[in-house]
N, C-alpha and C positions, 0 to 999 in steps of 0.2 A: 504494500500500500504506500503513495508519494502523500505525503502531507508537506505544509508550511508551521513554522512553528508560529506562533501569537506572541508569547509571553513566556514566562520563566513561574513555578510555581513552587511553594512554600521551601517542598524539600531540595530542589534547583530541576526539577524535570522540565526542560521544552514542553508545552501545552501548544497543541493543534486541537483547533475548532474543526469539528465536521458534523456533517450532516447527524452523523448519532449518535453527536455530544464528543467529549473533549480526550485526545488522546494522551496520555501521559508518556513522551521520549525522554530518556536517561541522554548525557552528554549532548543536547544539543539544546541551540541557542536561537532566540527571535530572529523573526527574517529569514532563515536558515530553511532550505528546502531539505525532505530527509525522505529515505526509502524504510520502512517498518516491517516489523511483523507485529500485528496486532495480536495481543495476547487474551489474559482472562480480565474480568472485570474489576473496575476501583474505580471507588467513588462513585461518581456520579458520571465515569465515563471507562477507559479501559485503559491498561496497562501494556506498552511495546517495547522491542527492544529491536533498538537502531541498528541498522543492515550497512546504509550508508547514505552521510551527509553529499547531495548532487551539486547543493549549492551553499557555499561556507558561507558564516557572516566574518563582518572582517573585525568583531572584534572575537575571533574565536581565537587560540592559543595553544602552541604547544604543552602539554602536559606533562610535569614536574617527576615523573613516576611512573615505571613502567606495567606497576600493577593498576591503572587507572582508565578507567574509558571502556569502550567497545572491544574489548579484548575477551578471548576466551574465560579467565576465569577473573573480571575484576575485583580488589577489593574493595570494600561497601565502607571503609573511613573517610573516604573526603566524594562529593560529589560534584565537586566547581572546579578542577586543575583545569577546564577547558576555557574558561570564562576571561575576559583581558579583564584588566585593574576595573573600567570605568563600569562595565556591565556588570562583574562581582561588589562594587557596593554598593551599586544602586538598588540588587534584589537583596541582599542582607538590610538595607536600610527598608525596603517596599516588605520585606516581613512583618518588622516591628509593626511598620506604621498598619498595615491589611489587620495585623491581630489586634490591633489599637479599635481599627475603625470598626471592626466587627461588633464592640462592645460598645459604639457609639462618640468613641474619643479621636480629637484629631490634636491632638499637641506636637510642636514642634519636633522635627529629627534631624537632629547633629549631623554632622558628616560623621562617617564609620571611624574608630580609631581601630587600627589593624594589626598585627604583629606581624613579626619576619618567619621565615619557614626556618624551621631546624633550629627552636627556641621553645616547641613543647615539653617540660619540663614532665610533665603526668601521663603517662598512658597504661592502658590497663587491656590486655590481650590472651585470645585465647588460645589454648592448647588442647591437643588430643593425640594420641600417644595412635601409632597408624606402624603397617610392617616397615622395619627397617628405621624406625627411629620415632620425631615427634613433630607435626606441625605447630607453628608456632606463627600468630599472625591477628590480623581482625579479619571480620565474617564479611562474608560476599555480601554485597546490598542484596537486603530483602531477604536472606536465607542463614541458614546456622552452618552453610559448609564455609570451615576454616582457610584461609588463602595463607599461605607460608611465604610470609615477605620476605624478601632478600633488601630492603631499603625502603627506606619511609622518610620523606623528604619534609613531614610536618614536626618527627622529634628530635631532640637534641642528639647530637652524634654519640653520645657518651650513652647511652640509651640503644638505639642502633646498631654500636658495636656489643653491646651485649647479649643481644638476640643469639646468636650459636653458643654460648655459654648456657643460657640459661635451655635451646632445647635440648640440648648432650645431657645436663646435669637431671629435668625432666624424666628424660627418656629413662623406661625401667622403675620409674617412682612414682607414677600420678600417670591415671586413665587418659583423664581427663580432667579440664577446670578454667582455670582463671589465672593470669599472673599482674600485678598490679606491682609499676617498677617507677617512682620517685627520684627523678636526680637531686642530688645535694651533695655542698661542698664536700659532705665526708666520703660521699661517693652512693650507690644508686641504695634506696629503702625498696628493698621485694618481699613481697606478700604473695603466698603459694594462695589459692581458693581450689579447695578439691576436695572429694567425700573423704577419703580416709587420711588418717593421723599420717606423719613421715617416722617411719622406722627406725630403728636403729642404727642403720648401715646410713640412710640419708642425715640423721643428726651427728654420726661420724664422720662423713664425708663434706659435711658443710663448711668448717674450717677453711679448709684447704679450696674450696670453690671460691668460698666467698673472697680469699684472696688473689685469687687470680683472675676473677672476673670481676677483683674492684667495688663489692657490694659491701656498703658498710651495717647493714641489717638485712640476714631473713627472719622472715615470718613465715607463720603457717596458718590455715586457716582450715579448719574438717568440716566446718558451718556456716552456711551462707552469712548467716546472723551473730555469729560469734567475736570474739574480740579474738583478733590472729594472737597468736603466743610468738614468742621471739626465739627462735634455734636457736640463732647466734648475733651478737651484735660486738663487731669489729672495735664501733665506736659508733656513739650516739648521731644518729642523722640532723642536724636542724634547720631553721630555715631564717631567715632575717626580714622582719616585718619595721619598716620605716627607722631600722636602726638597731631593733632591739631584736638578741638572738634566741631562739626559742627552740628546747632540744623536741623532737615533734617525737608522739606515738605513733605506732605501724598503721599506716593506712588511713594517715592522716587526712583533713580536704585540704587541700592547697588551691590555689588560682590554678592554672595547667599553664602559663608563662608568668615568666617575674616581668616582663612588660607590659603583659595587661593586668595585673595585680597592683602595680605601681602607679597605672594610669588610674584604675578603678580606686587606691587608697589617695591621690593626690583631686582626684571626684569629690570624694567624702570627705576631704579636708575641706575643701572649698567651700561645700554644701553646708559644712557645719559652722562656717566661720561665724565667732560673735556669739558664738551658744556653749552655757557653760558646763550642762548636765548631759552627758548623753545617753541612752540606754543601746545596748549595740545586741540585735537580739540574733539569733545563728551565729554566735562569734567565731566557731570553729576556736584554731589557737591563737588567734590574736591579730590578722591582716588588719583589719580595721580597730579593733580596741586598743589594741598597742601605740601607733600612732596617733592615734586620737589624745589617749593620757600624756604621751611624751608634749603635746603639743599644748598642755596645760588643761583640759579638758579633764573633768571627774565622769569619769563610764564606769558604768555597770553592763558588765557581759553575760550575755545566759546564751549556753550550750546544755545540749544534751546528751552528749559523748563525754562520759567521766575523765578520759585519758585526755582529752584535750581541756578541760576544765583545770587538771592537776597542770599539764602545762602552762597554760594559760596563766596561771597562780604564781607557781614559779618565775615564770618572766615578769612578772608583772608587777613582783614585789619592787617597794621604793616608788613608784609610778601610784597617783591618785583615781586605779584601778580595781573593783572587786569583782570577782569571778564567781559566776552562781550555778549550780547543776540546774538545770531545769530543760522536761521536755515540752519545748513551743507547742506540740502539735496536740498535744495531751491533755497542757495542763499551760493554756496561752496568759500571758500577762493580761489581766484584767484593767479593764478603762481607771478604776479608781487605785490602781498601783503606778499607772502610768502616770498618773500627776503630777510628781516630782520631775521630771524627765522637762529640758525646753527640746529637749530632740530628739528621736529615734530613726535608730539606722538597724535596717534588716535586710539581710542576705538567705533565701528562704533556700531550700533544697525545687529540684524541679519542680513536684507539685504546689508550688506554692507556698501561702501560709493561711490559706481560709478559715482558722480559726482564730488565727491571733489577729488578721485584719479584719476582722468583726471585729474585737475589743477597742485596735487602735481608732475603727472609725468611732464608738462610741465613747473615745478619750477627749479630752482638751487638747491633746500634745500638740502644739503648734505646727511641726514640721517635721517630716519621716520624708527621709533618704533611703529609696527602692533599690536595691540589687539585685537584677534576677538572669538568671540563665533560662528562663525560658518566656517569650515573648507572651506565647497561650497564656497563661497563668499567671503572670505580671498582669495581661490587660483584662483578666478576669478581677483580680483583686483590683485593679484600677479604676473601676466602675462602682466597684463598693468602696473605695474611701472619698472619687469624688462626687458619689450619690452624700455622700456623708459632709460635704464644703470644704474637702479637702482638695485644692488645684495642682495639676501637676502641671509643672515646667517643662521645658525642655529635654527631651528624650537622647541622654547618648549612650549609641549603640557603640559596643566594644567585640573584635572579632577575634579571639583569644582560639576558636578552634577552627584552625585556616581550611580554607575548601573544604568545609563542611555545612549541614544544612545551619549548624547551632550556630544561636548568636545572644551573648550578653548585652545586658543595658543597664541602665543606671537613668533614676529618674527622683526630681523632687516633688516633694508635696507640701504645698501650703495651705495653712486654713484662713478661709474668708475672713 
């Protein structure tokens, strides 16, 4: 089938209009004439996969990656390497603003702040133990079969180069699972996810790994849901939030670069300027509370990960800083605790925070600084604090996970 592509949609698919409703093409771009095979149904039209582009657009681009695109077995981590600069921020920005408008809101949108490739500090990839060794990689779009990278042009080299360490060391230890690998100064935090405990031979042999492939902590993890336990730890991992050094637990959340982390805490600086109280709610280990306190500001942090709260504590002593357990989603800050606060800053996990932004809209609190990783659910809570006369600002989107559909933003609210 020949289609014309329309437009670019949510996850970056080419959208072609036709007669029986809208096709959805992987790698291709507006304007962009394309050969298809129509496939099974989505949405509210059907799913293709590209045969061949008849006529390019000219802002298409060569692609960063040989796992990417119309090739036999792509992998499904980045969907835009094909996209030139101007076209990829204009549809990362046309996300935000669509999921905005959906809920009735049209508030300004920034130009994109973007990072450099081979600056992802965070990645978290799967494995599955196959004859003759271990694939090691992320999942094909759309599907659970594993793609075994030989390079990934979105993470840090130090990352990259560890991939043949970590599937040799795998292989014979773990079916299957998850490995989740942190770079930091002291060198990478890895976290094993897989049904069974590591054996004997694997806590004997970890030593000797972890020095030679550089990792200054494994972990392990036998429960999806569990707190990984530490094999061995070389030396403590940390990370450095606006100055202040902070030794981090396994499987910590971090920003996924220190450039969009730096842009998003010099955001919240700004946002907070002139206000003396802040309550910082998802603090994680401290991106934003730590700087915030250094910068004369009294915060009160609440996390719900004990390990990052004990961190948190620790760094944070000397600093007019208090660290509190508490789960947001459970057991959300109610309107008449918020009182004290001239500001709140929240950084929510991808679903959101719909139950703590109930409370904030029925608070006083003058002005709450948005963090979110996901556009959906930011502009779903968006609608309920400015049903509530809370206004948001200026909308800036930050691209912290490149050639991919994700995108960060950052937004303020003020009450009438």
């Amino acid at each position: 089938m020949d289609v014309r592509i329309d437009r670019l949609g949510a996850r970056g698919d080419g959208i072609a209009e036709t007669d029986d409703g809208p096709v959805y093409v992987p790698f291709a771009l507006p304007g962009e004439a394309a050969r298809v095979r129509v496939g099974k149904s989505r949405g509210d039209g059907r799913a293709a996969a590209l045969q061949e582009i008849t006529t390019a657009s000219a802002d298409r681009q060569a692609p960063a990656c040989r796992h990417f695109g119309a090739v036999a077995r792509p992998c499904g981590g980045c969907a835009a390497q094909h996209m030139g600069s101007a076209v990829y921020g204009g549809w990362k920005r046309d996300v935000v603003a669509s999921a905005l408008a959906r809920h009735g809101l049209h508030p300004e949108i920034a130009p994109l702040i973007s990072v450099s490739p081979a600056t992802r500090r965070r990645v978290r990839l799967a494995f599955r133990r196959v004859a003759g060794g271990t694939v090691l990689g992320f999942h094909e779009g759309r599907s659970d079969r594993i793609i075994d990278i030989a390079e990934c042009p979105v993470a840090v080299p130090e990352i990259v180069a560890l991939m043949p360490h970590l599937r040799k060391f795998l292989t014979g230890r773990a079916e299957r699972g998850e490995v989740a690998v942190t770079h930091t100064p002291e060198g990478a935090d890895v976290v094993v996810f897989t049904p069974r405990e590591p054996d004997l031979d694997t806590r004997m042999d970890a030593p000797d790994f972890c020095n030679a492939a550089g990792i200054a902590r494994l972990s392990w993890s036998a429960k999806g849901d569990s707190v990984p336990e530490p094999v061995i730890a070389l030396v403590a991992p940390t990370a450095n939030f606006g100055g202040t050094t902070v030794r981090i637990p396994p499987d910590s959340f971090l920003q996924p670069t220190a450039a969009g982390e730096a842009a998003l805490r010099d955001w919240v600086l700004a946002a907070t300027a002139g206000m003396e109280t802040v309550a910082d709610l998802y603090a994680g280990c401290g991106a934003f509370s730590l700087p915030l306190a250094a910068s004369g500001k009294t915060v009160t942090a609440f996390e719900g990960v004990a390990g990052q709260v004990a961190a948190l504590r620790s760094a944070g002593a000397g600093l007019p800083l208090v660290a509190e357990a508490r789960d947001l989603a459970r057991q959300p800050l109610r309107a008449e605790e918020l009182t004290r606060f001239d500001a709140v800053v929240i950084d929510p996990p991808r679903v959101g925070a719909p139950e703590q932004i109930a409370n904030l809209a029925l608070s006083d609190v003058p002005a709450i600084a948005y963090v979110s990783c996901n556009p959906a659910t930011f502009a779903r809570d968006a609608r309920v604090l400015a049903d509530a006369g809370l206004v948001p600002g200026t909308v800036q989107p930050v691209d912290q996970f490149l050639w991919s559909s994700h995108v960060e933003l950052a937004c303020m609210f003020r009450r009438n």
